[in-house]
C-alpha positions in Angstrom: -38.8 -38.6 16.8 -41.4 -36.2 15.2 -41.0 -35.1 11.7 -40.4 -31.8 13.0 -37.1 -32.7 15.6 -36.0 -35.2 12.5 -36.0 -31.8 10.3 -34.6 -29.6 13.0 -31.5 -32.8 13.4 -31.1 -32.7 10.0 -30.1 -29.0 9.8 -28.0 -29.2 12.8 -25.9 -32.1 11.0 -25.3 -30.4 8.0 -23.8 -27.3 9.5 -20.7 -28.7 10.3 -19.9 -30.1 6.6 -21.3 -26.7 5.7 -18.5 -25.2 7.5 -15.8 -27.4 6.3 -16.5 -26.8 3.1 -16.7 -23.5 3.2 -13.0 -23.5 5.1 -11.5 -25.8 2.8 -12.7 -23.6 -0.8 -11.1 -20.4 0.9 -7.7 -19.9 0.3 -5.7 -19.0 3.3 -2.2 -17.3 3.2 0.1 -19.0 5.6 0.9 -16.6 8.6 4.5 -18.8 9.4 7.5 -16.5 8.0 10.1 -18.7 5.8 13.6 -19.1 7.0 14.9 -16.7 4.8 13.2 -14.0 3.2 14.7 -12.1 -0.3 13.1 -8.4 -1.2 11.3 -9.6 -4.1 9.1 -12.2 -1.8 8.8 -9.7 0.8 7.0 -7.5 -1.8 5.0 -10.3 -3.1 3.8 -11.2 0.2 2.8 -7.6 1.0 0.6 -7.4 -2.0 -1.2 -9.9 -1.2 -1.6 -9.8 2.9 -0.8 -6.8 4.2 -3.4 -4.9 5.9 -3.6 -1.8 3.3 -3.7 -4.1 0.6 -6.5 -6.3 2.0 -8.5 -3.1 3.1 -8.0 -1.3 -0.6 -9.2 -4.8 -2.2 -12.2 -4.9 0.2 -13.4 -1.4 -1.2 -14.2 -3.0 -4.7 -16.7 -5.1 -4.5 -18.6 -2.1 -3.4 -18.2 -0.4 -6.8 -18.8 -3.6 -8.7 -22.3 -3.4 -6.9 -22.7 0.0 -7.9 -22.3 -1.1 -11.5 -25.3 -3.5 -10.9 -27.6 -0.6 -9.3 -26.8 1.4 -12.1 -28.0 -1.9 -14.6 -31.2 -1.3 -13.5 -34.6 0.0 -15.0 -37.2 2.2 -13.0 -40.3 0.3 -12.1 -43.6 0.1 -13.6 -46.4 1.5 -11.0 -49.8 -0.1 -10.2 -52.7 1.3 -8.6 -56.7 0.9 -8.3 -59.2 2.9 -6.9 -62.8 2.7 -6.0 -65.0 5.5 -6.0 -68.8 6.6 -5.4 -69.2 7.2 -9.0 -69.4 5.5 -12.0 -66.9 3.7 -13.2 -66.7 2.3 -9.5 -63.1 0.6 -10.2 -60.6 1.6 -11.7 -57.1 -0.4 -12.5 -54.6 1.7 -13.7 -50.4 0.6 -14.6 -47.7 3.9 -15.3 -44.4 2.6 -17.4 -41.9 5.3 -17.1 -39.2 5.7 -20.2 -35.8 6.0 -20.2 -34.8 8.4 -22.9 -31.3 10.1 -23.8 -29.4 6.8 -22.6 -29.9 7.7 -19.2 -29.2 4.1 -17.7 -26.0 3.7 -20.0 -24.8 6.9 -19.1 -25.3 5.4 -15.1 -23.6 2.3 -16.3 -20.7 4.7 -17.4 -20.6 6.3 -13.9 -21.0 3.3 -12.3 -17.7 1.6 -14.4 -16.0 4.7 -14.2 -15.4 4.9 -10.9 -14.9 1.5 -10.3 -11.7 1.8 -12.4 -11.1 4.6 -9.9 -11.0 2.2 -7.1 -8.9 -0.4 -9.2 -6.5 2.3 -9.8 -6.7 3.6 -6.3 -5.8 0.1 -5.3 -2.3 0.0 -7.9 -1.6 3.5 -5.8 -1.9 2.1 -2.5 0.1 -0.9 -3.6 3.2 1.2 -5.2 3.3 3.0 -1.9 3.5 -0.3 -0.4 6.4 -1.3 -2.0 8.0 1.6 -1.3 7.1 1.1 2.4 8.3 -2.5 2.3 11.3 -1.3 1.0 12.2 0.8 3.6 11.4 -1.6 6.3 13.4 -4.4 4.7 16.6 -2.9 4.4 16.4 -0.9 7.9 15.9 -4.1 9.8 19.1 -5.4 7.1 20.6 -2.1 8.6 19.8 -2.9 12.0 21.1 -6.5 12.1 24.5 -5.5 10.4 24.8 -2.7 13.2 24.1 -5.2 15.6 26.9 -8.1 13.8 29.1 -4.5 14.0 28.9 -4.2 17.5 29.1 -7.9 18.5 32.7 -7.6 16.5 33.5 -4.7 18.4 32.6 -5.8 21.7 34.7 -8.9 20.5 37.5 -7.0 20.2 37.4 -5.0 23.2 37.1 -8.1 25.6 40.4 -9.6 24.1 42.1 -6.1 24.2 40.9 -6.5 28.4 42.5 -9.8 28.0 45.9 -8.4 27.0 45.6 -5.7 29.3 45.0 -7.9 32.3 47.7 -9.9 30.9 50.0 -6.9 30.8 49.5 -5.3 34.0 50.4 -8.9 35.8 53.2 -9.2 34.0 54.5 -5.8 35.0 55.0 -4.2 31.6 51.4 -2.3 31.7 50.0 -0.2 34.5 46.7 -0.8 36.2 45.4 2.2 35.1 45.0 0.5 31.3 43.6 -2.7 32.5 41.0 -0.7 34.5 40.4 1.5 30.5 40.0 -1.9 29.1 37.3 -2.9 31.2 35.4 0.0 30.6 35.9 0.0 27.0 34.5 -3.6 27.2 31.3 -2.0 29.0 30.6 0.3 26.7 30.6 -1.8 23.9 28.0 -4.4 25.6 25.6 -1.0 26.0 25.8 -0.5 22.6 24.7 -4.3 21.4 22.1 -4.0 24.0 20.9 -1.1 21.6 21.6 -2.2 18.9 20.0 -5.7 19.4 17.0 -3.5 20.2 16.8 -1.4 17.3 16.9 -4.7 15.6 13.9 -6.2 17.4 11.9 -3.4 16.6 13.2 -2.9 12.3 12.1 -6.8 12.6 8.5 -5.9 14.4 7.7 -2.9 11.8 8.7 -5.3 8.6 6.5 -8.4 10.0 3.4 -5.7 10.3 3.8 -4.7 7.0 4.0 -8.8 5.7 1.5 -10.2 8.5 3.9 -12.2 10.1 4.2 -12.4 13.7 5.7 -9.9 15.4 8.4 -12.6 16.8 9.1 -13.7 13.4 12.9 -13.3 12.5 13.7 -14.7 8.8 16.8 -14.3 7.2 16.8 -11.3 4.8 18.9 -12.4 2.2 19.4 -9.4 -0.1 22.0 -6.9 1.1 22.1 -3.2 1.2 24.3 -2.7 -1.9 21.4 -3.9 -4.5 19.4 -1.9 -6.7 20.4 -0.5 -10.0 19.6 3.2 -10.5 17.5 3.8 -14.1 18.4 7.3 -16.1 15.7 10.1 -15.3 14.7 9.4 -19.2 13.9 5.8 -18.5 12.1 6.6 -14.6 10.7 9.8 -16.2 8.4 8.0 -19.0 7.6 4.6 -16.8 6.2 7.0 -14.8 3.8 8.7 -17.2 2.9 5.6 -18.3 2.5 3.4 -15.1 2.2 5.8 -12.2 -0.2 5.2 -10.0 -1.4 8.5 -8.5 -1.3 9.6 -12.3 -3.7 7.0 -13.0 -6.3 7.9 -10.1 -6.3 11.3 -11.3 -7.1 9.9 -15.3 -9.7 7.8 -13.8 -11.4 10.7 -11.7 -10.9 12.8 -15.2 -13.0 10.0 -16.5 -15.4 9.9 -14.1 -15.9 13.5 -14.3 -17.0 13.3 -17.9 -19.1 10.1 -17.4 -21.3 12.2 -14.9 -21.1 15.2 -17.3 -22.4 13.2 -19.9 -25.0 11.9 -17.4 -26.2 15.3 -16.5 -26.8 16.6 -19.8 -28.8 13.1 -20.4 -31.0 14.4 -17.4 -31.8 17.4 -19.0 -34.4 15.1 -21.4 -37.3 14.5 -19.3 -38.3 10.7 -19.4 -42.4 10.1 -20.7 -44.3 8.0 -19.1 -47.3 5.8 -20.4 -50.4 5.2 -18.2 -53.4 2.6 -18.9 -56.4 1.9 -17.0 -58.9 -0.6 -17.0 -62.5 0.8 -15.8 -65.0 -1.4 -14.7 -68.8 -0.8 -13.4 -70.3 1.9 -14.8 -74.3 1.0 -15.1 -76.7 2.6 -17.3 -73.1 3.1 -19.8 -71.1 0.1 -19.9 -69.8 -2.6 -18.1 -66.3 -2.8 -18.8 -64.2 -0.2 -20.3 -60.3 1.5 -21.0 -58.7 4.6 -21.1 -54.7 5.5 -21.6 -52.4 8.4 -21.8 -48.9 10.0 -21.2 -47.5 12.6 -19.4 -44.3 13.9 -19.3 -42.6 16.6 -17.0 -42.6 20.0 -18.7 -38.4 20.9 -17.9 -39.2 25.1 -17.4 -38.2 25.7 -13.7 -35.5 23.3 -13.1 -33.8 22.8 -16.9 -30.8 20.6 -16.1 -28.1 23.3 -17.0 -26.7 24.5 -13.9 -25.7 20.8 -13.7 -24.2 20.5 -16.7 -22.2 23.7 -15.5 -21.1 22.2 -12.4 -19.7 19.1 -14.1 -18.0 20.7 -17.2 -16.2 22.5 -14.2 -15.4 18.9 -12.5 -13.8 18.3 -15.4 -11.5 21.1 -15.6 -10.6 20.9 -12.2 -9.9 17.3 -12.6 -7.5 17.9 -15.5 -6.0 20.9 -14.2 -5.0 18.9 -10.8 -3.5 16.0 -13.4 -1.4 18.4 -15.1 -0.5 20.4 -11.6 0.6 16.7 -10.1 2.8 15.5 -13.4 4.6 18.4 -12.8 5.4 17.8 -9.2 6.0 14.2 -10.0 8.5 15.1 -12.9 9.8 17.2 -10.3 10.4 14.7 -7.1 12.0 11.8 -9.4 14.3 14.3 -10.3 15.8 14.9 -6.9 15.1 11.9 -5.7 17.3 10.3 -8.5 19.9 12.7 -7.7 19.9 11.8 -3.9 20.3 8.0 -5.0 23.0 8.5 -7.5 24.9 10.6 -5.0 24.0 7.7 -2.1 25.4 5.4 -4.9 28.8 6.6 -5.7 29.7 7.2 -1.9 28.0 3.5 -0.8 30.6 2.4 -4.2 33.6 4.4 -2.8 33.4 3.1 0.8 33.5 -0.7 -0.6 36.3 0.2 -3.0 38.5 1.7 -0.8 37.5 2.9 2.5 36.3 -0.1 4.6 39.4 -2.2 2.9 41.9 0.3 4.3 40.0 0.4 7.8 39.9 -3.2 7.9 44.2 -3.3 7.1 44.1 -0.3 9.6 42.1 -2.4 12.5 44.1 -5.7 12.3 47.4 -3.5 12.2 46.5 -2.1 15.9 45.2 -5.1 17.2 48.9 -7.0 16.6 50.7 -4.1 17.2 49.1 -3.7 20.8 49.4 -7.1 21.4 53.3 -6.8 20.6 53.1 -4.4 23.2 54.4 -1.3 20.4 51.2 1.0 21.3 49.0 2.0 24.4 45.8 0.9 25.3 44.7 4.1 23.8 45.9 4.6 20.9 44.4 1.2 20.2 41.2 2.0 21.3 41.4 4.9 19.1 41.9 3.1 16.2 39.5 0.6 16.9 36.7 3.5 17.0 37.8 4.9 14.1 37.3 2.0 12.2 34.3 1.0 13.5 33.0 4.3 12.8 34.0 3.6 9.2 32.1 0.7 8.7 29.4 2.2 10.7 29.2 5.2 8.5 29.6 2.8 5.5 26.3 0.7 6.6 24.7 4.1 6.9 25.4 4.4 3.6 24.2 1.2 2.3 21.1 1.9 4.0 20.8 5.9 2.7 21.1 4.5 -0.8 17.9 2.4 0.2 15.9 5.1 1.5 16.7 6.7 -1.6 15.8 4.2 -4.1 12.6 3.8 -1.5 11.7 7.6 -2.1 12.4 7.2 -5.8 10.1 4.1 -6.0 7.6 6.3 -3.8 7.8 9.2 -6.1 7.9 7.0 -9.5 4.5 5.5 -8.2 6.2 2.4 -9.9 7.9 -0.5 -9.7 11.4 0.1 -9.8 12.8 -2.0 -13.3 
């Protein structure tokens, strides 16, 4: 083998350990959802591998660059030239200098709006968790509307049985076993749905978490959690933690790092040139010569820039302020919306859905005694189904609204 294929082999081997390595060093999150799944670990795992999350993240290591382009000093320039007369060569080396703490002020710039994308990133994750939120308890929703109709369904097939049961026995006409049937139907239409609705609540939550979209955990944590905080309490964590607040600080910040940058820029920067001359017969054989220049600032002064970004600045504050207010404003209402989503979700588990149950198993032995018509049973059936229905809608309401209050806090919710 030549020393050149022995070379070539020896590349080609390493490759593969290369890779290896490479895979084993990188952490990998696990794409297999656990068997059961609490709120708190479906937020954890959204912060970490969702797809907005990863694709904020990615955005940073382009500002941390930007900090090391802004690290750097302008170049020293180098030049010779020949010519017909004397001195025939000429070497000649330009050092430009940095005055007014131009490069620190860049290095400002630079960190300045990298703390905009780190902020930008605590935004996107706060709307996140909101989003998570939502799609948690919907597909909770969803699966208890689903458990609701199974019951019903259950219900209707052994009111069919008693029917059937009835009209053999004489002591029910036809008519009823033929309403029980149908009644029966209709509640397998609305599992079909509801099974459905499910399927997809289930497919929107795994997006969010990068799971499968087949993936089916258990969501442990029901509808009825959540404590509300007092408008005091949400109104100051989110002066001191929102997250759109804290974009618009950071852009304030910005703005002034480039102001200060600009009025830097109104100092032109010096240079210093040298040359060594070389050649020049009948005078001498080797000689020097240096100077300086520096850009006379008398058309183009700087201030109109300075202008523009004192006015950055305003604006930036100005749209600070004009946000707080509307922030201040939407925790407000959304806190309302949750505290009255609270006290109804609290009355319907106090006394409502207890009474409806007493209500339900009352009909069902009273129709099986053969005291009430198929349709006064059926009634009652619907009626309490609609109770608990309307009482899961309320469970999930008070979700939505601790959701939007989350949203609007730009906060965790403590």
């Amino acid at each position: 083998m030549t020393p050149r294929r022995r070379s070539a082999f020896a590349r080609f081997r390493t490759i593969p350990l290369a890779v290896v390595a490479a895979a084993l060093s990188t952490p990998v999150l696990s794409a297999q959802a656990p068997s059961t799944l609490s709120l708190t670990e479906a937020l954890a795992r959204a912060a970490e591998a969702s797809p907005a999350a990863v694709a904020a993240r990615a955005a940073r290591p382009i500002d941390v660059g930007g900090v090391a382009v802004a690290r750097q000093r302008p170049n020293p320039d180098f030049g010779f030239e020949y010519a017909k007369e004397t001195p025939h060569w000429a070497f000649t080396g330009t050092v430009p200098l940095e005055i007014a703490g131009k490069r620190q002020r860049r290095i400002d710039v630079a960190n300045a709006t990298l703390a905009v994308t780190d902020a930008e990133l605590a935004r996107v994750t706060a709307d996140l968790r909101a989003d998570v939120r939502r799609a948690y308890f919907n597909t909770v929703a969803a699966n208890r509307r689903m458990t609701i109709g199974q019951e019903l369904e259950a219900l209707a097939s052994r009111a069919r049985d008693a029917a059937q049961e009835r009209f053999q026995a004489g002591a029910a006409p036809r008519l009823e076993a033929l309403q029980a049937g149908l009644a029966v139907a209709q509640a397998e239409n609305e599992v079909t749905v509801a099974r459905g609705e499910a399927a997809a609540a289930r497919a929107e939550l795994n997006a969010l978490l990068a799971y499968p979209a087949d993936a089916a955990p258990s969501l442990a944590d029901p509808l009825e959690i959540g404590p509300l905080p007092s408008l005091e309490a949400a109104t100051q964590q989110t002066i001191a933690s929102n997250g759109e607040l804290n974009v618009l600080q950071k852009r304030i910040d910005e703005a002034r790092a480039r102001a200060g940058l600009a009025r830097a820029l109104r100092h032109p920067d010096p240079s210093i040139m040298g040359a060594l001359t070389y050649d020049a017969p009948g005078e001498f054989t080797t000689g020097w010569r240096v100077g300086a220049n520096i850009a006379l600032p008398i058309l183009t002064t700087g201030k109109a820039d300075v202008v523009v970004a004192d006015a950055t600045v305003a604006r930036a504050e100005a749209d600070r302020n004009a946000r707080l207010a509307q922030i201040t404003a939407g925790i407000a209402a959304a806190l309302a919306r949750a505290t009255a989503a609270r006290q109804t979700l609290d009355r319907y588990a106090a006394d409502l859905l207890p009474a409806s149950q007493q209500i339900e198993q009352m009909a069902d032995e009273s129709y099986r005694a053969g005291q009430t018509g198929l349709p006064a049973y059926l009634q009652t059936v619907q009626a309490a189904r609609d109770v608990r229905t309307r009482a899961l809608q309320a469970g999930l309401d008070y979700q939505l609204a601790l959701a939007d209050l989350e949203r609007a806090m730009g906060t965790p919710l403590k």
